[in-house]
C-alpha positions as CSV (number, residue, x, y, z in Angstrom):
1,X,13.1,63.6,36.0
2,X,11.4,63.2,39.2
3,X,12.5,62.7,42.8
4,X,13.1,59.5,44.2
5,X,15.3,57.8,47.1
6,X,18.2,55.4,46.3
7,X,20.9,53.6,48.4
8,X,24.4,55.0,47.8
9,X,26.7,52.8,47.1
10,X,23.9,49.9,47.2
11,X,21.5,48.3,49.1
12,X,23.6,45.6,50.7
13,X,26.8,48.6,51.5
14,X,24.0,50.5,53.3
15,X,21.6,48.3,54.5
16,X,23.2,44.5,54.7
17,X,22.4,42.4,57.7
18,X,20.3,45.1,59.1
19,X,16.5,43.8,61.0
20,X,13.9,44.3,58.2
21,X,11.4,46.0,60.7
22,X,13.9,48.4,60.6
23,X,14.9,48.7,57.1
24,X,11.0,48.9,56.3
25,X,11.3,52.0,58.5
26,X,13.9,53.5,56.8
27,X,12.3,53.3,53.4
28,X,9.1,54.7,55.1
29,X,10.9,57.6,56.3
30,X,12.7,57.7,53.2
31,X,9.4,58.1,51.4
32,X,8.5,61.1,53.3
33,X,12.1,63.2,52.9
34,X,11.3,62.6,48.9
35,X,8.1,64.1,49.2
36,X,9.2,67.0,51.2
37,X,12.3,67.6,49.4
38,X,10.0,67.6,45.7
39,X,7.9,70.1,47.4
40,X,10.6,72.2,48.6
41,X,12.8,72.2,45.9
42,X,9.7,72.1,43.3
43,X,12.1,71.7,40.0
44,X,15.4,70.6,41.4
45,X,16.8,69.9,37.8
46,X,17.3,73.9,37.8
47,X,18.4,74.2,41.4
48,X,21.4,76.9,41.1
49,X,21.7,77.2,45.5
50,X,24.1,76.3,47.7
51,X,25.5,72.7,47.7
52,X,23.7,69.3,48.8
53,X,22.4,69.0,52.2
54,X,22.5,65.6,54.4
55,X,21.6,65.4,57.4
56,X,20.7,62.1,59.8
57,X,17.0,61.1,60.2
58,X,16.1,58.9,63.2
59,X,13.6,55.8,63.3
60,X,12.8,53.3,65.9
61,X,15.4,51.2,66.3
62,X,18.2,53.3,64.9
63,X,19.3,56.1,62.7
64,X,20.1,56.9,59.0
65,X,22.7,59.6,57.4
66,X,21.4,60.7,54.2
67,X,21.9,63.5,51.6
68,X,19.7,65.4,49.3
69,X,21.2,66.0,46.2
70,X,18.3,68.8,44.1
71,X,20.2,68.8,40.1
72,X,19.7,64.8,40.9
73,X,16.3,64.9,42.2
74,X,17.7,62.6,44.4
75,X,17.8,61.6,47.9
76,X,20.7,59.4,48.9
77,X,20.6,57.1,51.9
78,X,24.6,56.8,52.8
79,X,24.5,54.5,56.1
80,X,22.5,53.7,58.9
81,X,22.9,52.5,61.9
82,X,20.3,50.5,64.4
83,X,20.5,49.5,67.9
C-alpha cells in the first residue's frame, strides 16, 4: 500500500461548485500533507498509536478539514470551505 489523498465522500460532496484556482490549491496542499504524513508515519499499514488525526489546512482563498487516517495510508479531505 502506499499513501495517497482521496475525497471523502467524493469529489462533488467535498469540492462541488467550488472556483478551480482553488480546488487546484487544495490538491497542491494535499500533495504535501501525503508526503509529510508517509514520512512521519514511514509504514502506516502497522501503525498501532493513538487514533486518526484531522486537523484544517488553510490555502488562499479558503480552508480545508481533513484527516489522516495511518492503517489506510490515507489522507482524507472531508470539506472545505473558500471565501
Amino acid at each position: 500500500m502506499s499513501w495517497r489523498w482521496e475525497y471523502d465522500p467524493d469529489e462533488e460532496c467535498v469540492v462541488g461548485g467550488a472556483p478551480l484556482a482553488f480546488v487546484a490549491e487544495v490538491e497542491k496542499r494535499a500533495d504535501e500533507l501525503v508526503r509529510a504524513a508517509e514520512a512521519f508515519y514511514l509504514d502506516g499499514s502497522v501503525y498501532r498509536g493513538e487514533g486518526p488525526r484531522g486537523n484544517d489546512a488553510f490555502v488562499p482563498g479558503g480552508m480545508f478539514t481533513y484527516l489522516v487516517l495511518p492503517r489506510h495510508e490515507r489522507v482524507y479531505l472531508r470539506q472545505v470551505t473558500y471565501w
